[in-house]
C-alpha positions in Angstrom: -16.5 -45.6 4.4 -19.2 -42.9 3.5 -19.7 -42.3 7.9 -15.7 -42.3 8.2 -15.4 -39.4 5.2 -18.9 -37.7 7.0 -16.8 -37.4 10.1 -13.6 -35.8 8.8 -15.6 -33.2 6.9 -17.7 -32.7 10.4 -14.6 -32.2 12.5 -12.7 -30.2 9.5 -16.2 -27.7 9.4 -15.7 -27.9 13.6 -12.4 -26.8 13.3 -12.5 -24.2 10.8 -15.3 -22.6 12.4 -13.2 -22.4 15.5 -10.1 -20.9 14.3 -11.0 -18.9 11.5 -12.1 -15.4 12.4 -15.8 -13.6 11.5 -15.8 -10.3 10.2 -18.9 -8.4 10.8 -19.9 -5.4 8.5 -22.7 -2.9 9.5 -23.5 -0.6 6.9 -25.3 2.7 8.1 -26.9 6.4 6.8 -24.3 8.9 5.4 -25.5 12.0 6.5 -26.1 15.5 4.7 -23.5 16.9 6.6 -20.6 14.4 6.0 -21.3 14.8 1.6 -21.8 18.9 2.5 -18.5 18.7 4.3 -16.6 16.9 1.2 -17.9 19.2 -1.5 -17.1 22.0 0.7 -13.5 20.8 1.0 -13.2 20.0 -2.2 -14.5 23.8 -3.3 -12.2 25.3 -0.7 -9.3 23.3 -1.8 -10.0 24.5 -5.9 -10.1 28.4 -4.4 -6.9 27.6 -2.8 -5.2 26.0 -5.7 -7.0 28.8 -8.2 -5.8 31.7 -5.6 -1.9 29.8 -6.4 -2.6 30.1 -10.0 -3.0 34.2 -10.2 0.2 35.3 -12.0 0.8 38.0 -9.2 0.3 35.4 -6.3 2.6 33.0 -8.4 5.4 35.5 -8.8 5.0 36.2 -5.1 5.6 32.3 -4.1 8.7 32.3 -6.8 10.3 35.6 -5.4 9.7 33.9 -1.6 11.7 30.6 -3.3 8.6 28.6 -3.3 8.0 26.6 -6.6 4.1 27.0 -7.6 3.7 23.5 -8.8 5.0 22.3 -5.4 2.5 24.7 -3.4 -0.3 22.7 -5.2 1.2 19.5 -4.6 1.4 20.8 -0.3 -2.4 22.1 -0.9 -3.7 19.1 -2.6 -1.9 16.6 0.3 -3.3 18.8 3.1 -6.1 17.8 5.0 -9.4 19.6 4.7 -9.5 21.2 8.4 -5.8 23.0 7.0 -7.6 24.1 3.7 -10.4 25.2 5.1 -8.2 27.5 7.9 -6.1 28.3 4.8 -9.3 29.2 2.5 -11.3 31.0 5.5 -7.9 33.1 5.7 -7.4 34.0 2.4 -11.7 35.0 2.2 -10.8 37.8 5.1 -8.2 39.4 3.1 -8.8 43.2 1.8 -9.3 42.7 -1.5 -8.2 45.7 -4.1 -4.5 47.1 -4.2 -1.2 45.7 -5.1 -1.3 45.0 -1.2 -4.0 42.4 -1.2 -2.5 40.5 -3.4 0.5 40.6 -1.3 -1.1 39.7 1.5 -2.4 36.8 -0.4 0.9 35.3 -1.3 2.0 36.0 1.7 -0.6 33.9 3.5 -0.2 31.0 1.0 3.3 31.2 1.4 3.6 30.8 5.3 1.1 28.3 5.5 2.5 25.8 3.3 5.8 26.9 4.5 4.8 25.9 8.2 2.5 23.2 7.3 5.9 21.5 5.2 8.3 22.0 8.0 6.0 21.1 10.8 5.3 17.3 8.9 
């Protein structure tokens, strides 16, 4: 009895082994670069969002028909190569006049306009 119950346990150990899948996990080094790259996506993506938040650039976005709460939401889902195009672009503005801030709006606007309809 105990050699019969040995060899269905063998054979069910035998089988399982044979049709269940491994999974393998390797674990490796995180670089400096990858954690540099997040925190500077993550302060690119804050400038962006804080840039949305200027009264002027906010009345801009509601005059163009674009609700600020929903340009954050659009920043906040875009992906960090689109922020960073979008923050690198809004850093080469003039600053000074009523013009930059313009601009500035005007940048913001389009881009979330063309990233939305291009989705």
């Amino acid at each position: 009895m105990k050699s019969t119950m040995m060899r269905l346990i063998g054979r069910l150990l035998i089988v399982s082994m044979l049709a269940l899948p491994f999974q393998t996990v390797q674990a490796g080094m995180i670089g400096t670069d990858q954690i540099a790259s997040g925190a500077t996506a993550q302060m690119q993506r804050s400038t962006v969002i804080r840039t949305i938040d200027r009264p002027d650039v906010a009345n801009q976005l509601q005059a163009l028909g674009v609700d600020a709460s929903i340009a954050k939401e659009r920043v906040a889902s875009m992906t960090d190569a689109e922020v960073q195009s979008l923050a690198n672009s809004l850093n080469t503005l003039p600053a000074g006049a009523d013009n930059a801030a313009w601009g500035w709006a005007i940048v913001v606007a389009l881009v979330i306009w063309a990233w939305y309809s291009y989705r």
